[in-house]
N, C-alpha and C positions, 0 to 999 in steps of 0.2 A: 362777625360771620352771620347774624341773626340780621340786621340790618342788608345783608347782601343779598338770602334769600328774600326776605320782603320783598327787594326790592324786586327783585328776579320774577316774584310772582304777582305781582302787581298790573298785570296784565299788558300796559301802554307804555309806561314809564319805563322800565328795563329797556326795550328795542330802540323806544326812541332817543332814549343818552346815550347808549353806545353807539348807535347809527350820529349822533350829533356829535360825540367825541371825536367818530372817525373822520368825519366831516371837518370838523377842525384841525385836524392834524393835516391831512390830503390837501387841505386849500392855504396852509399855512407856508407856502412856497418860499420860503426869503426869497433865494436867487433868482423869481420869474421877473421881475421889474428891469431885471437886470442882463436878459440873456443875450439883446444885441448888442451889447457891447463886450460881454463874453465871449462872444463869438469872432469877431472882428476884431478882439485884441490879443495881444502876444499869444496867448495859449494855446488857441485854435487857430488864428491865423486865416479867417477865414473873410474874403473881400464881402462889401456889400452887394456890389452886383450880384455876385452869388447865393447871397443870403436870401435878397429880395427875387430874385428871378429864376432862381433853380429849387434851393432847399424849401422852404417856405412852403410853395406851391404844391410839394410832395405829402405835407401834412392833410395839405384838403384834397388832396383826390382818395389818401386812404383814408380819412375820413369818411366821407361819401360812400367808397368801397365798405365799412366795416359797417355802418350806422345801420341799414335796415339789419341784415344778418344779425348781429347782437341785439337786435329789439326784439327778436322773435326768441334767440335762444335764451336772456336774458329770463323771458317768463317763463321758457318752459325749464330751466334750470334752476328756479325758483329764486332769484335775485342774489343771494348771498352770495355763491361762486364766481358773479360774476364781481362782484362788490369787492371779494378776494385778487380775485386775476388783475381789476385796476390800481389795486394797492401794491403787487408785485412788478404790476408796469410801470407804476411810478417809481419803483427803486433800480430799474432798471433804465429807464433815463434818467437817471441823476449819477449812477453807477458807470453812462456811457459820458455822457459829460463832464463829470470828472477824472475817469482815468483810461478813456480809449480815447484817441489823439485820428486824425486825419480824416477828411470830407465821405470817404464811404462809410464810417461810424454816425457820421453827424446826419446822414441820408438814411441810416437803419433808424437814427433817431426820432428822423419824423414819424416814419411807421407807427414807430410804437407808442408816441407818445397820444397819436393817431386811435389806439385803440384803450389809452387813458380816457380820452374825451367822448368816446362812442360807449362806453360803458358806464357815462353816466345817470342814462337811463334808467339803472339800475340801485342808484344810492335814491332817487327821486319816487320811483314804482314799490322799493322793498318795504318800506314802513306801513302802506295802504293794506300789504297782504298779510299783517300781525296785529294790526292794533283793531278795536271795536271803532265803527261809522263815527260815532260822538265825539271820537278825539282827534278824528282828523284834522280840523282846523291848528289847531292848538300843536299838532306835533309836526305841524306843515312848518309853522311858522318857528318855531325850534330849529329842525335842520337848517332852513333859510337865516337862521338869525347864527348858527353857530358854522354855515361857511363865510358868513360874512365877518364874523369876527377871525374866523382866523384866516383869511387872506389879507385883512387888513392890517392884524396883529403881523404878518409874515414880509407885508412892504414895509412894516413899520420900521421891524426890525434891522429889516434890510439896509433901510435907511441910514439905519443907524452906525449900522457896523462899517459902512461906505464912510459916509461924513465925519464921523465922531471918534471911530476907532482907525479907519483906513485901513482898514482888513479887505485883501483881494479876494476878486472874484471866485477863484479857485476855493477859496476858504467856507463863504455862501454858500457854495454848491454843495459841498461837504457836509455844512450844518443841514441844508433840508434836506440833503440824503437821509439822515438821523433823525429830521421828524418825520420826513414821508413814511418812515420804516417802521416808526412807533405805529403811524394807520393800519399798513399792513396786521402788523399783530394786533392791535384792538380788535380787525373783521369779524377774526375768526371767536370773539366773544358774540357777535351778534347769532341770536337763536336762527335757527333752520324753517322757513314757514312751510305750513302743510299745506298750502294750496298757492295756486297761481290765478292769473287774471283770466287769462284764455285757454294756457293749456291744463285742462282742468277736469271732473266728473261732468257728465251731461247734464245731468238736473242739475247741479252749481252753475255751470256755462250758460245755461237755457234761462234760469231766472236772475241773473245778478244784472243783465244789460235789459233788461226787459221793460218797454215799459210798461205801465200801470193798464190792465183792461180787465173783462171780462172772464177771460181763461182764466183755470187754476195750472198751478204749476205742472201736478202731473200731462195735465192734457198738452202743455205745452211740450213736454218732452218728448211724448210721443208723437204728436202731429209734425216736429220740426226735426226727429233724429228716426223715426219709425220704430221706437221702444221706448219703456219707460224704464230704461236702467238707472239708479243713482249710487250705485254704488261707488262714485269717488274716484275712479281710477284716470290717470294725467293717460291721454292717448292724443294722437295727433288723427282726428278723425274729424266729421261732418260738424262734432260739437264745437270745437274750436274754431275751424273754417267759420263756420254759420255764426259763430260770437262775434269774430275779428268783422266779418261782414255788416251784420246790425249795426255793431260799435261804428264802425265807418259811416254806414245811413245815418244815425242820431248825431255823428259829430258835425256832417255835414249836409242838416235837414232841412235848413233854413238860411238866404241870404246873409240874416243878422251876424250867423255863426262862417259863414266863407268869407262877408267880409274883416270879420276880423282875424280870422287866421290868413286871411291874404295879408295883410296889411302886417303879423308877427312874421311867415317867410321873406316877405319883401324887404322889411324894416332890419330883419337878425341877420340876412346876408351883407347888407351891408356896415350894419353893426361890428360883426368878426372881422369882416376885410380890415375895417379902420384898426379894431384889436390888435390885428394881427402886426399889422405894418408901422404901430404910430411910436414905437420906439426907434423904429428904420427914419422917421421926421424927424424925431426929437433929435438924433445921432446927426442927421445931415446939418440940421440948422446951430447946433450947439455940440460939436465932436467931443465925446466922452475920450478920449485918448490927450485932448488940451483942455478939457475943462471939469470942473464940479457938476456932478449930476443926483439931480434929485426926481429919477423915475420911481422910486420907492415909497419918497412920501408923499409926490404927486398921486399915483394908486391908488394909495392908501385915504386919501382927502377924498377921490373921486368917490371911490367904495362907499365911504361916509354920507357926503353929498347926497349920493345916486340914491341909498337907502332913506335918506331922511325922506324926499322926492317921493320913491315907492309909497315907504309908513304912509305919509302925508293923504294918499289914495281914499283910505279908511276912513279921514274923518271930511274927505271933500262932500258936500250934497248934492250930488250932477244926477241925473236923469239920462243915462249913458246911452238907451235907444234913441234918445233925441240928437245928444250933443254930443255923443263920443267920434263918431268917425271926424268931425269939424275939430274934435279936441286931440285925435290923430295928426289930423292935416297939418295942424297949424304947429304944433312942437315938432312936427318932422320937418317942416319949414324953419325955426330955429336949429334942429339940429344941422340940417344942412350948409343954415351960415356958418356955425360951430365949425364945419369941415371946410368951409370956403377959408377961415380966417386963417384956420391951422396950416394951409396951401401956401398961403400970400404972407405971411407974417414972416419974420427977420427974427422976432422976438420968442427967446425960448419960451420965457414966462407968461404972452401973448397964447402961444403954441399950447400951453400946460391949460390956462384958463379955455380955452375952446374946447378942447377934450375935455374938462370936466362938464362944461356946458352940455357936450354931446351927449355924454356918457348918462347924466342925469336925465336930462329927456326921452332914453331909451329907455333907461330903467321905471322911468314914470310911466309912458306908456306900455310895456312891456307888459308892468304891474295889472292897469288896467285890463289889458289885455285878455291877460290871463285870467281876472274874475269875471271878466265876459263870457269868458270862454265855458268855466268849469262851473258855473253859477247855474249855467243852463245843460251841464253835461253828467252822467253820473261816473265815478272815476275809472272806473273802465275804460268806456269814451276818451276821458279826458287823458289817458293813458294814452291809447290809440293816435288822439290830435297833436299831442306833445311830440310823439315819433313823427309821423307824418309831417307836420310843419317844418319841423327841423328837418327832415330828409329832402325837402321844397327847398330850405331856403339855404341849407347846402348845395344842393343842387345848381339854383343861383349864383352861389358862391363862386362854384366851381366854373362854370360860366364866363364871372367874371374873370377869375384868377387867370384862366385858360387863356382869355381875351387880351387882356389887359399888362398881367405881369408875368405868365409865362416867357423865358426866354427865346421859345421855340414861334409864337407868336410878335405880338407886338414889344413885350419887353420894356415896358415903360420904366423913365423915372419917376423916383417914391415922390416925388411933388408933381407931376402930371398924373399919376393915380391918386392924390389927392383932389385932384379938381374936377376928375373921372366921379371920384365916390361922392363930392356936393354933388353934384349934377344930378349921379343918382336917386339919393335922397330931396334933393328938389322937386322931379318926376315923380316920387313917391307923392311927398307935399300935394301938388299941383293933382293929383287923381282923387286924394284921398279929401282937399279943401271942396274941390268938386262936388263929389259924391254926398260928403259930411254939409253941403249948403243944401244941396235935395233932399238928404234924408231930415236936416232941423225944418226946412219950409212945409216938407209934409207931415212929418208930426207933429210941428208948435202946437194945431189945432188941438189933437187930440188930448191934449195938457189942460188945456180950458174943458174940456168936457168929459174927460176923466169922472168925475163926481154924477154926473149923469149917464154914466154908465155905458157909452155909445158903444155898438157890439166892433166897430171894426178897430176903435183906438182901446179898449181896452187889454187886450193879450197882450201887446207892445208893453204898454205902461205897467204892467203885471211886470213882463220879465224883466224888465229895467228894476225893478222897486226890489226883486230878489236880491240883487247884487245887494 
């Protein structure tokens, strides 16, 4: 008991094991590796076309639909509730796909699993608003290390209980009902934080996005809200408007910063399309109804793969204002063959190796990405560009799906939406190798004269060297 206070008061460590516990429970899905063939087999009964060209597509329009609205309520309800509400929609589609049978259950299903995904905003945002600035780093990389274990640990398993034990699908579903539900209850150990990013006191609002100048705080409150109130009170007024506002200018103050968050919208819609649909390829090329499938520990490799890729990041020495948008282009150019192969191949195992190829070069990039991003942002900001990006490259998404594999549209097959999505990511390729040869030719220079201090190549070379 003395040990659990401790631990309880220890400022950092208490929020961020429980918030890493939940984390591993939530992402610990045995039966995700496994759902199109759940779907499509005896239980549900439900065709591919259908799968690919009706239900599917329902998940990202309410997507889309849910993602800004819970980005806003998400802070002004201070993260936890909402951290709860995704732990109870995860027992509730696992609760609809195991024991509610017929195609208008499996269509409430997207919905909701729809507002699973849009509230992760808030497993990501709630640890910045308990813990002290100094530990950020350190309990960033916790949560990110302990959903990757347990979705990994969760294909693994999966894997296992398919090949090893021959335990049906029905069964899968049943067990990560049981862990998703262990998350549910952990939430509700995570503390209550007393403040929010945006919806917040005026003096807190006014100084936490600010940057660095002349004014003192007070003056800032008053010249930017016409008082100087601090007394603390969460209202939806000028102060948060005026936060949300700044936060947007400093996210996107500078090319440096558009084009890399152009390049995560661009990259992450097409990223989920593949997610979404590359067990609807694996199924076509290799029908799980006649064969052995290993989508669980195919994942589960990729997971591994992707992460080691990511790590790997930390100990590259690149010079990212010079060479990153070129070191975009060119793995987006790999990933894209990755999707061309996965098109054209016969071969499951062909099929499996391209997706990890894809998979890891997003997650490399992504990596990068993101310490471009937040390197030069304060997490405010970088709050603000996380939503925003992703409501872009949803946006996208939706675009595409609406185009491409909507039934109501063109209604494509899942291998001519593959060659649709290289294509994509090739165009990406092809802008970003562009771009990425102008921006190394114009700053190679300033790399050599760095040391001599040149006033136009220095701030570059500065912000590169933070990362």
């Amino acid at each position: 008991m003395g040990c659990w206070a401790k631990l309880k008061s220890s400022g950092w460590v208490y929020p961020t094991a429980i918030l890493s516990l939940y984390g591993f429970f939530a992402n610990c899905r045995v039966a995700e590796p496994f759902l199109t063939p759940y779907l499509i087999g005896p239980c549900k009964n439900i065709s591919e076309e259908v799968l690919t060209n009706y239900l599917f597509p329902i998940w990202t329009y309410s997507y889309l639909a849910f993602l800004f609205p819970v980005f806003l309520l998400t802070d002004f309800l201070r993260y936890k509730p909402l951290i709860i509400v995704q732990g109870f929609f995860l027992i509730t589609n696992y609760i609809l796909l195991c024991f509610v049978p017929g195609l208008p259950a499996m269509t409430f299903l997207q919905v909701n699993y729809a507002v699973v995904t849009s509230t992760e905003v808030a497993y990501f945002s709630y640890i910045y608003s308990v813990i002290p600035v100094e530990n950020y780093q350190r309990a960033t990389g916790y949560l990110r290390s302990a959903m990757l274990a347990g979705y990994t640990f969760g294909a693994t398993l999966g894997q296992m209980l398919v090949s090893l034990a021959g335990l049906d699908y029905f069964y899968i579903n049943t067990i990560t009902l049981g862990i998703v539900s262990v998350a549910f209850l952990v939430s509700f150990w995570l503390p209550m934080p007393q403040t929010s990013m945006f919806f917040k006191g005026k003096k807190a609002a006014a100084v936490d996005c600010q940057q660095e100048g002349p004014q003192g705080e007070k003056e800032s409150v008053t010249d930017k809200d016409g008082e100087g109130s601090g007394k603390g009170k969460m209202e939806y007024n000028g102060s948060a408007v005026h936060l949300l506002w700044q936060s947007f200018r400093e996210s996107y103050s500078s090319r440096h910063l558009i084009y890399w968050s152009l390049w995560w919208a661009l990259a992450t819609a097409g990223y989920v399309q593949v997610f979404n649909y590359i067990q609807l390829m694996w199924d076509h090329i290799e029908p799980s109804a006649t064969s052995s499938i290993y989508n669980g520990g195919v994942e589960a490799a990729c997971s591994l793969v992707g992460a080691a890729a990511a790590f790997s990041v930390g100990y590259i020495k690149v010079t990212w204002v010079v060479w990153g948008e070129l070191a975009l282009g060119m793995f987006s150019a790999v990933g894209s063959g990755a999707v061309f192969l996965m098109a054209f191949t016969s071969s499951i195992w062909v099929c499996y190796i391209g997706y990890a190829i894809f998979k890891s070069c997003y997650m490399l990039l992504i990596t990068i990405t993101t310490f471009q991003i937040a390197s030069n942002l304060s997490m405010e900001c970088y709050a603000l560009t996380f939503g925003i990006n992703t409501f872009v490259a949803l946006s996208l998404q939706t675009i595409i799906t609406v185009t491409v594999v909507d039934e109501a549209a063109l209604g494509l097959d899942i291998v001519t939406q593959f060659i649709i999505y290289g294509s994509y990511y090739a165009v990406i390729s092809l802008l970003f190798l562009i771009r990425g040869t102008y921006t190394a030719c114009v700053n190679k220079p300033c790399l050599r004269h760095t040391e001599a201090k040149e006033p136009e190549c220095v701030e570059e070379v500065i912000a590169a060297e933070r990362l």
